[in-house]
N, C-alpha and C positions, 0 to 999 in steps of 0.2 A: 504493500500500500504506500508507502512513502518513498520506496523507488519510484512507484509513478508518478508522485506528484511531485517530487525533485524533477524527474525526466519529461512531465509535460507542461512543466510551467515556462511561459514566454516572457518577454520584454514586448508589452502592448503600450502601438501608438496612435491605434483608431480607438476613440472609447464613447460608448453610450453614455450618452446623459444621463438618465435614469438616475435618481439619488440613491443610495446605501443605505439599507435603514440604520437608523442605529444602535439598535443590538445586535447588527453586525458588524458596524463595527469596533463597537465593546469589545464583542468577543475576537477580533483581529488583532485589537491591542492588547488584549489579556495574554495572549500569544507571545508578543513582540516583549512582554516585561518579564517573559519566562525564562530568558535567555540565558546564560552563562556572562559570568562580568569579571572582570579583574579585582582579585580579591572580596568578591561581591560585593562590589561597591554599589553596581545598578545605578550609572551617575550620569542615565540618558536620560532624557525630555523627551516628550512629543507633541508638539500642537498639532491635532488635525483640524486643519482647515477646511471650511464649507460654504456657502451660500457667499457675504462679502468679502467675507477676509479670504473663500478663495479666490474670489475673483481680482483681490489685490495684489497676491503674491502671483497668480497669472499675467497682471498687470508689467511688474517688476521684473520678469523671465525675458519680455520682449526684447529688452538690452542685449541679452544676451546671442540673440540669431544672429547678429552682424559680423561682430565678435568671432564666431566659428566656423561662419558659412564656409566658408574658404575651403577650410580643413576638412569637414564633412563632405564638402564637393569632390575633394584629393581620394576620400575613401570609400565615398560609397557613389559617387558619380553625382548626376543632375535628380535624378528619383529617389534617391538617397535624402538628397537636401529639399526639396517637394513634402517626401512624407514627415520629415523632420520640422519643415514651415509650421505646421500647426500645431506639433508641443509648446511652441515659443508662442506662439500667436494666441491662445487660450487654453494650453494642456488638454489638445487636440479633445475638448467636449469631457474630460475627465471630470467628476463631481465634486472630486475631494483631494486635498493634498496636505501629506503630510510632512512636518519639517523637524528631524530628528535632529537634537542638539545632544553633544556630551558636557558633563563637568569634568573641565584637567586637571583631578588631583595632584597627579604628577611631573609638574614642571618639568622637568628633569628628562623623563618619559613618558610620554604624552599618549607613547601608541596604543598600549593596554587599555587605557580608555577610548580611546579611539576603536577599537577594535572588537571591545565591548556593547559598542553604540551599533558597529555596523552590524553583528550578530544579532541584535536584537530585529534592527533593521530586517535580517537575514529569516527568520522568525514570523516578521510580520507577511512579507512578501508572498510567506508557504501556505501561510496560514490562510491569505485571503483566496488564492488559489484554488486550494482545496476546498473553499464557498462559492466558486464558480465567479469570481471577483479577478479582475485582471490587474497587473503593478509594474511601471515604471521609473526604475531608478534613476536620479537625475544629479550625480556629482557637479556638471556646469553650473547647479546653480551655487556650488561655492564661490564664482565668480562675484557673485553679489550676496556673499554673506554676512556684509554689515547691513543692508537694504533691509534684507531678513529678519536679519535678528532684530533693527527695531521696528518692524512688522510685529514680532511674537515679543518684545517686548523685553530681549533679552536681551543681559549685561554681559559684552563681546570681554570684559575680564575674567568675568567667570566662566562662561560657556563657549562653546564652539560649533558650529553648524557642523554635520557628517554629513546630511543628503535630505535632498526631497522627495519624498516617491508620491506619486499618484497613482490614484485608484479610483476604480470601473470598471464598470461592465466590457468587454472587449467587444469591440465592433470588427474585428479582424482576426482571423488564424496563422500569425506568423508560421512558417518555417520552420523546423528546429536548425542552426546553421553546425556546420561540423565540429566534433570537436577536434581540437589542438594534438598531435600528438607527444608523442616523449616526454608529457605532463606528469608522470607519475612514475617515480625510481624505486622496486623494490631491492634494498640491500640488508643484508646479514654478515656481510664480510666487504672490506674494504677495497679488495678489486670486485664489487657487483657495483660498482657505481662507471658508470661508461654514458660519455656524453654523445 
């Protein structure tokens, strides 16, 4: 069962409108707080946003198309940059987004929290999945992560943005694209490792 929704879960960038209720998604974030943390600190946030405040931080994303067009055109062509136009443009009709922050305990090492944040992140993604709920990760929007954070109100001393996912209903069936090989090295003795 959870092979398959590991293996059939997508990155959706066509999405229904349709709002979520919201006892689902309670139980999407009950999910995302289950997660494993660094020293169980559990030192993520999450505003999910809906109705204005998402349509503000949709607002705020627009910056960012200009910004990358380029880049996305070098990798995924001209229909690459097309279907990507309307994540920036309004989270391509997505209803809801969420904006997971960490607290940086650890100056020093930052990434345990960081790492904690995107696990939970990782959590929540599976979870809405497996409610027939579709989710797209959105790192770019750390480009405008001070925008954000005084969006959700947050002190950029204490907190740090990890990522914005949206979620909805999928309005399209990606692909699964291949995967990468020579991803996974098993060794038990110091010559099994060959690059």
């Amino acid at each position: 069962m959870i092979e398959e929704i590991i293996e059939s879960r997508r990155s959706i960038r066509k999405f229904k409108t349709d709002p979520i209720p919201q006892e689902s998604l309670e139980r999407i974030m009950q999910s995302a707080i289950w997660a494993p943390s660094a020293m169980n600190r559990q030192n993520w946030k999450f505003f999910v946003l809906t109705d204005e405040m998402r349509d503000r931080m949709a607002l705020l994303h627009r910056q960012i198309f200009e910004e990358i067009k380029e880049g996305l055109k070098e990798r995924y062509g001209e229909e690459g940059v097309e279907l990507r136009r309307n994540i920036y443009a309004n989270f391509s009709g997505a209803p809801v987004a969420i904006a997971c922050f960490t607290e940086i305990q650890d100056k020093e090492n930052p990434r345990g929290d960081i790492i904690s944040a995107a696990l939970a992140c990782e959590n929540l993604i599976l979870q809405a999945h497996s409610m027939g709920i579709g989710a797209l990760t959105m790192t770019s929007s750390l480009r405008i992560s001070d925008e954000i954070s005084f969006l959700c109100g947050v002190d950029t001393d204490k907190m740090d943005l990890v990522m914005v996912i949206l979620l909805g209903y999928a309005n399209d069936k990606p692909e699964p694209p291949a995967r990468r090989k020579k991803r996974v090295i098993y060794a038990s003795q110091p010559g099994d490792i060959k690059h």
